[in-house]
N, C-alpha and C positions, 0 to 999 in steps of 0.2 A: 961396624954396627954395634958389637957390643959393648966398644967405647963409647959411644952416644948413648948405648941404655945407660950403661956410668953415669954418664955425665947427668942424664937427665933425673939419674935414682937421685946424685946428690942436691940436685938445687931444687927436687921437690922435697927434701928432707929440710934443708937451710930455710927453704921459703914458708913451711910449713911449721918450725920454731919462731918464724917471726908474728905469726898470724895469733890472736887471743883465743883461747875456750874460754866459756862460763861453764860453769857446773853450779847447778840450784840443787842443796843440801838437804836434808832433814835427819833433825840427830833420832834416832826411835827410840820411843819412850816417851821423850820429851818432845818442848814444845821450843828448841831452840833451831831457826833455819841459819841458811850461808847463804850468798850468792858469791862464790871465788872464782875468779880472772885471772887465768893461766897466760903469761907471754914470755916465753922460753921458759927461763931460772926463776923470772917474777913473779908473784902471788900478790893481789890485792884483792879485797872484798869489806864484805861487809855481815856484820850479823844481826840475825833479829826472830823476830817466832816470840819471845817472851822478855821480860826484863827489859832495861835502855837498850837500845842498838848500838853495838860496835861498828869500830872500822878498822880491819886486819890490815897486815900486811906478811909478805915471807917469801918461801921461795920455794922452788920443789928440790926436796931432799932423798936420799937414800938410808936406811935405816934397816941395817941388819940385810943389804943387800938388794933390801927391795924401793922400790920410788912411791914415791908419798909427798905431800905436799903440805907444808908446816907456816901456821900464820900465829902473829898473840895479836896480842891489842893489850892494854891498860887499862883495869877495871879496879877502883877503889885503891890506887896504889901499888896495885899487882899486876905482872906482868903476868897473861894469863896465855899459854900457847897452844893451841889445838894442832893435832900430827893427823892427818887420814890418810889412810892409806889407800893405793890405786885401785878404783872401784872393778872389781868383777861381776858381769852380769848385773848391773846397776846398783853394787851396794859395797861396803867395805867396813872397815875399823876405822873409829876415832879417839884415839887418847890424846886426855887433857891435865896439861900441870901449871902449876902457877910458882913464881918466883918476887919474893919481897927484894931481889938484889945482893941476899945472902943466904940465903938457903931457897931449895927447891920440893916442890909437893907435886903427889899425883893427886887432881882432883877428881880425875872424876875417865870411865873407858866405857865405852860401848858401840856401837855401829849404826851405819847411818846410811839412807839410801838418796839415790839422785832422784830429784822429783822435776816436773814440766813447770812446776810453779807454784808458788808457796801458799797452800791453805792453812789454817789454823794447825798445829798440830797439837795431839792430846797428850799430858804429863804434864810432870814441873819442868823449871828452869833445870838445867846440868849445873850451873853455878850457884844454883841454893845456899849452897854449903860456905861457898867465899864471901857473904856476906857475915858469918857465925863465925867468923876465923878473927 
């Protein structure tokens, strides 16, 4: 018997990395949303809320021990990467750096909650600032 629970812990585990989450974002503060598509290691989405829309990609990382989920996109040249960390209680951290290819910047950190579906949100753009650069 307790071999079958075994068995069965692990192929709801295997079965359940192969299946996607979405998670609909909002960074707070601002007015920039996510919609990110978890399937196992893979991360694709998309972003928008303010500014052109991106289209991310990445993969879920570990970062000082804890798992988070790291995507960039390409904005004016710059590799621009958002890191969030695993939400608790439907909110967590976002830190954002950008990279010309030879050096790297922090642009921009603060926290962002899961929402059902994206309304306008209030503030500026997070990436303000990468246009001024």
């Amino acid at each position: 018997m307790i071999k079958k629970l075994a068995l069965a812990a692990s192929l709801a585990v295997c079965g359940s990395a192969a299946q996607a989450d979405t998670f609909n974002v909002a960074i707070d503060g601002h007015c920039n949303t996510f919609q990110i598509n978890v399937t196992g290691l893979l991360v694709a989405g998309t972003r928008g809320g303010c500014g052109p829309a991106g289209v991310l990609g990445g993969s879920v990382a570990r970062v000082d021990h804890k798992r988070g989920v790291v995507a960039s996109e390409t904005i004016e040249g710059i590799v621009v990467t958002w890191y969030f960390t695993t939400p608790v209680d439907g909110s967590g951290k976002v830190y954002v750096t950008g990279s010309n290819g030879s050096t790297n910047a922090v642009l921009g950190a603060g926290t962002y909650h899961l929402v059902r579906r994206h309304a306008k949100q209030p503030g500026g753009d997070m990436l303000a600032g990468l246009k001024n650069r």
